[in-house]
C-alpha positions as a printed Julia matrix, in Angstrom:
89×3 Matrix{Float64}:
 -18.25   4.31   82.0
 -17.18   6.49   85.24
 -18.63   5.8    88.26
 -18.22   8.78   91.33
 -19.21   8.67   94.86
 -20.78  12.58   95.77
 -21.97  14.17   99.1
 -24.73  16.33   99.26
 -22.86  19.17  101.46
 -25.22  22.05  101.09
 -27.67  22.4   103.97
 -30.74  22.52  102.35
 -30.57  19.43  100.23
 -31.17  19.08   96.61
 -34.11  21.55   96.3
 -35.2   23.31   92.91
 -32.14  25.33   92.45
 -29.22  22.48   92.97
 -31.28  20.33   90.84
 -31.99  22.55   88.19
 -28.05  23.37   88.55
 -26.98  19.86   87.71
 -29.91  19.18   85.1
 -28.65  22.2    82.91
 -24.93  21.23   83.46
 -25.37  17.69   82.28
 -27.62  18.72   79.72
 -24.27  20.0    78.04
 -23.39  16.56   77.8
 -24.29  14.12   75.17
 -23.15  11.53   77.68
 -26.13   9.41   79.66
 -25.73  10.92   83.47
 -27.29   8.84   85.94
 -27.85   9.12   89.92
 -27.8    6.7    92.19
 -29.86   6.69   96.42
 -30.45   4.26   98.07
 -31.04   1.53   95.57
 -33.16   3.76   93.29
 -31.74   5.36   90.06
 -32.67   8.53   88.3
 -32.07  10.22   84.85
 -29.5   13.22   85.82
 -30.9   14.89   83.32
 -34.79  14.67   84.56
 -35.29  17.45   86.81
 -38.48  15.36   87.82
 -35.69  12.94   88.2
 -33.39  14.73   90.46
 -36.25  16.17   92.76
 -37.84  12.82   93.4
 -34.7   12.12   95.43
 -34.91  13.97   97.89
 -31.43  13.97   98.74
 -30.38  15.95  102.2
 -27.57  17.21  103.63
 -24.91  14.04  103.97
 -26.28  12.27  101.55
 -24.29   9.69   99.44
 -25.02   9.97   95.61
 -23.7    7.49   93.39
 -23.22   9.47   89.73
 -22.93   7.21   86.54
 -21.57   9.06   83.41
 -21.28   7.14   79.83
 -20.77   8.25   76.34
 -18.09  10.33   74.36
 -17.65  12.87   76.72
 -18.33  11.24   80.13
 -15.07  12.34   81.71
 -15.93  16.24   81.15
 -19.11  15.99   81.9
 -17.76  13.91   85.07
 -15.74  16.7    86.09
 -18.35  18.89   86.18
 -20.97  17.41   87.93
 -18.66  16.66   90.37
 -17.63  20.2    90.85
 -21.36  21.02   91.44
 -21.1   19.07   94.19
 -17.92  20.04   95.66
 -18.99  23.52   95.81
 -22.4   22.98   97.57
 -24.01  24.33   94.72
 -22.82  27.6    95.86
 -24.66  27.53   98.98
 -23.82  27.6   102.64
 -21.9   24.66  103.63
């Protein structure tokens, strides 16, 4: 299992376009992707999921990754987030 800490850095938030972003990355994966706010836990790869958040700018995000390719699909999840889902930062 791999556990990482992300910041929503993108103005805006998680809205429909970062989530769909990291529901089709992780749905590369066959590894179980889970997000973590404020005590409540989501299905990474639930769009549903991810929007029910409601994650803004600052934002903590705890990211749970486990199966056979958990540290890839680590990686790039976390990149998503690094890059501010290739918004404005």
């Amino acid at each position: 299992m791999i556990v990482e800490q992300v910041q929503v850095r993108n103005q805006a938030g998680l809205h429909t376009r970062p989530a769909s972003m990291i529901v089709r990355e992780a749905a590369r994966f066959s590894s179980d992707f889970f997000i973590s706010k404020d005590g409540y836990e989501i299905n990474g790869k639930s769009i549903i999921g991810v929007m029910t958040l409601a994650a803004e700018q600052g934002a903590t995000l705890t990211l749970t990754f486990e199966g056979e390719d958990e540290v890839d699909a680590a990686k790039a999840i976390v990149k998503i987030f690094e890059e501010g889902f290739g918004e404005e930062l």
